[in-house]
ZAFI-241661 format. One line per 4 residues: number of its first residue (from 1); their letters; for each residue x, z, y of C-alpha. Coordinates in pm, 1 decimal. Each point is the difference from the previous one (the first is absolute). Example, Ala and Ser with C-alpha at 12.3 -4.5 7.8 and 13.67 -1.06 7.14 Angstrom:
2
1	AS	1230.0:780.0:-450.0 ~ 137.0:-66.0:344.0
END
This chain:
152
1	XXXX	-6588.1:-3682.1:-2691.4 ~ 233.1:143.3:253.4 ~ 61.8:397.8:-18.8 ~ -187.1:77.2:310.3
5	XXXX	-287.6:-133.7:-180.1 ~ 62.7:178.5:-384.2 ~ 50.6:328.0:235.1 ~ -302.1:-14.9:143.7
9	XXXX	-179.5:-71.0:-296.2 ~ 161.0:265.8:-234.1 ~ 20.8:283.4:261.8 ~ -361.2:43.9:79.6
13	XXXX	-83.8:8.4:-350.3 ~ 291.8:259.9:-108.2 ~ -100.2:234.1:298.2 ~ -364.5:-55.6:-133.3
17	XXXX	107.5:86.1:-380.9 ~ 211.6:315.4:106.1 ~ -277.4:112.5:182.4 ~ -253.4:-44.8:-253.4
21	XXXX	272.0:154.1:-276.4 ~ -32.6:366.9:290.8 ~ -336.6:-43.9:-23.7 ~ 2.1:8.4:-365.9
25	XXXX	182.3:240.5:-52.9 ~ -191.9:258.7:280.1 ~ -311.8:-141.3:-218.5 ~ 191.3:144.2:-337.9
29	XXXX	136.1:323.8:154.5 ~ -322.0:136.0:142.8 ~ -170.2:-56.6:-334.9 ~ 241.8:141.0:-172.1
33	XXXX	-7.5:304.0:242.8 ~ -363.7:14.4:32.7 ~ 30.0:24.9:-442.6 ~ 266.9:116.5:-117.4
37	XXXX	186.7:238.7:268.9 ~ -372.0:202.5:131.4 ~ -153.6:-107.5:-345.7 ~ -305.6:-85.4:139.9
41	XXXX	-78.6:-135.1:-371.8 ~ -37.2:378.8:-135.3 ~ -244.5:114.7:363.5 ~ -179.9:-264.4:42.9
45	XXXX	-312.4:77.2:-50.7 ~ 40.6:284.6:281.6 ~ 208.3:-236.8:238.9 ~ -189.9:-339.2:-100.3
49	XXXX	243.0:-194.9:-24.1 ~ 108.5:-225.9:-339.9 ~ 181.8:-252.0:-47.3 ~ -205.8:-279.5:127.4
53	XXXX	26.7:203.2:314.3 ~ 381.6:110.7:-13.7 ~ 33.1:-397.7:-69.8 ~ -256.2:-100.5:323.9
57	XXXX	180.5:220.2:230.5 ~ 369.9:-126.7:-133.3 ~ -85.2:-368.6:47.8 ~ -186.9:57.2:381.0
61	XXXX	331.8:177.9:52.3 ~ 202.5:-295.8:-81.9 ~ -220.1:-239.0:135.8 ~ 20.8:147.9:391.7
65	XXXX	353.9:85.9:-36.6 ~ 28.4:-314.9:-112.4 ~ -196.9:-166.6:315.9 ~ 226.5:184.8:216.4
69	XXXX	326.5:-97.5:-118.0 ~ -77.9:-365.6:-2.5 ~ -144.8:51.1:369.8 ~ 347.0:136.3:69.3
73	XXXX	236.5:-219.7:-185.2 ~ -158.4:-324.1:-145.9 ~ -307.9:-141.5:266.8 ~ -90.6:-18.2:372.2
77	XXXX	-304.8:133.1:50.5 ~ -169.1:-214.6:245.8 ~ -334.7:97.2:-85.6 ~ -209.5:311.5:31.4
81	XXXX	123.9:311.2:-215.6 ~ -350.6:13.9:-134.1 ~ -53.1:-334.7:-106.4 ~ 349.7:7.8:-150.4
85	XXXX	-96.5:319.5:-200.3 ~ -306.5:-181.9:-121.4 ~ 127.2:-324.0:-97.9 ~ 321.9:178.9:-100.8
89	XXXX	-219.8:242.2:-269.2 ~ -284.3:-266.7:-61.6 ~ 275.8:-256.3:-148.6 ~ 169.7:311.4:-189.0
93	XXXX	-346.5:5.3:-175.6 ~ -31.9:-357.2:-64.4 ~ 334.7:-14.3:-129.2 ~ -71.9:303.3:-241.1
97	XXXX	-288.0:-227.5:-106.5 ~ 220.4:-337.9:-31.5 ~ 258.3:167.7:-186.7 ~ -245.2:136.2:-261.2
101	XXXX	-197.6:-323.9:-19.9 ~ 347.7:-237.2:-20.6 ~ 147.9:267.7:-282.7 ~ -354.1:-55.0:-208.6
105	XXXX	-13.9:-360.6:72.4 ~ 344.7:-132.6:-102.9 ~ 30.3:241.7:-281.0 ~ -392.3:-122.5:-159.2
109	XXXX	107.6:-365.0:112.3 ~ 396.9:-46.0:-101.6 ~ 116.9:107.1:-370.6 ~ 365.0:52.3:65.1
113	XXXX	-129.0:221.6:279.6 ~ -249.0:170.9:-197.4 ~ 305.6:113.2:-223.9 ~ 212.8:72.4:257.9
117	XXXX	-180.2:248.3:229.2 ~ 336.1:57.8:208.9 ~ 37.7:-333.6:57.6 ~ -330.9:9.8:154.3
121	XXXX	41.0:269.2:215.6 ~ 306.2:-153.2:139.6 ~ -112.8:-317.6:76.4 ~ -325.4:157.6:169.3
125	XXXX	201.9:268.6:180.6 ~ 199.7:-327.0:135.9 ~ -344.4:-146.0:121.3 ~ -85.4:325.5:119.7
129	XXXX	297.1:72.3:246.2 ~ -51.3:-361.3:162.5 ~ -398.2:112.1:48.4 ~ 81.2:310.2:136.3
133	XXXX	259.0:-132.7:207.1 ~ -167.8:-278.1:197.5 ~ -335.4:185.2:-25.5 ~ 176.6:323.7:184.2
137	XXXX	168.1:-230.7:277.0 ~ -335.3:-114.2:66.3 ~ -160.3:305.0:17.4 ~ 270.0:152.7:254.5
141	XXXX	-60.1:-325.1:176.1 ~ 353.5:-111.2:16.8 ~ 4.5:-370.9:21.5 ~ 390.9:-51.7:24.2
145	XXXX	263.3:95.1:-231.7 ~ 248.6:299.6:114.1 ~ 333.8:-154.4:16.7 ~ 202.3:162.7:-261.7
149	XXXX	202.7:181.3:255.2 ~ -218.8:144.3:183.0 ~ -77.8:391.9:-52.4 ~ -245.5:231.7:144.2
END
């Protein structure tokens, strides 16, 4: 493999980590704000909101700021911003379900993993990213790869 060709392999996929890592941590911050900082955990019951909720709202955070940064820095959007947002959240929600169902399945089918629960959670956070990856560039539509120098 030339360079040209690791570049544009690795770039896409580090713009699509750090992206995901913002997300995260918007995700984090507004539960923790939404918890700890108003302490919505002492009023709930007049404001309603718990931490299911705190949680809910945290992750939906994450998840469009998320969509928006990779429409800005990791994939052309060459389909509709609708279907984009659909596909975009419907595989979020199929992944959620994957990652739960690989994490069961190779710790109830693998000993070492079933002893090793880290292990597992790296090797189906690996198969995760790689889902989410070519599942998202899909969803935006973009059937090329950016070359690693381009920028928006």
């Amino acid at each position: 493999m030339n360079s040209d060709r690791i570049k544009s392999f690795v770039v896409p996929k580090l713009k699509f980590a750090s992206t995901g890592l913002i997300s995260t941590l918007l995700d984090y911050v507004v539960v923790f704000v939404l918890l700890d900082l108003m302490d919505f955990r002492v009023v709930k019951s007049l404001l309603g909101i718990d931490l299911e909720l705190a949680n809910t709202i945290g992750t939906a955070c994450g998840m469009i700021c998320n969509f928006i940064l990779q429409k800005k820095y990791v994939f052309n959007l060459s389909r509709g911003l609708f279907w984009a947002i659909c596909l975009s959240f419907g595989f979020s929600l199929l992944s959620f379900i994957l990652n739960q169902f690989l994490f069961d399945f190779l710790r109830d089918r693998v000993i070492w993993l079933s002893q090793h629960t880290f292990a597992t959670k790296v090797l189906v956070t690996g198969a995760m990213f790689l889902f989410n990856f070519y599942t998202k560039r899909f969803s935006f539509g973009d059937k090329h790869k950016k070359s690693a120098s381009s920028s928006r």
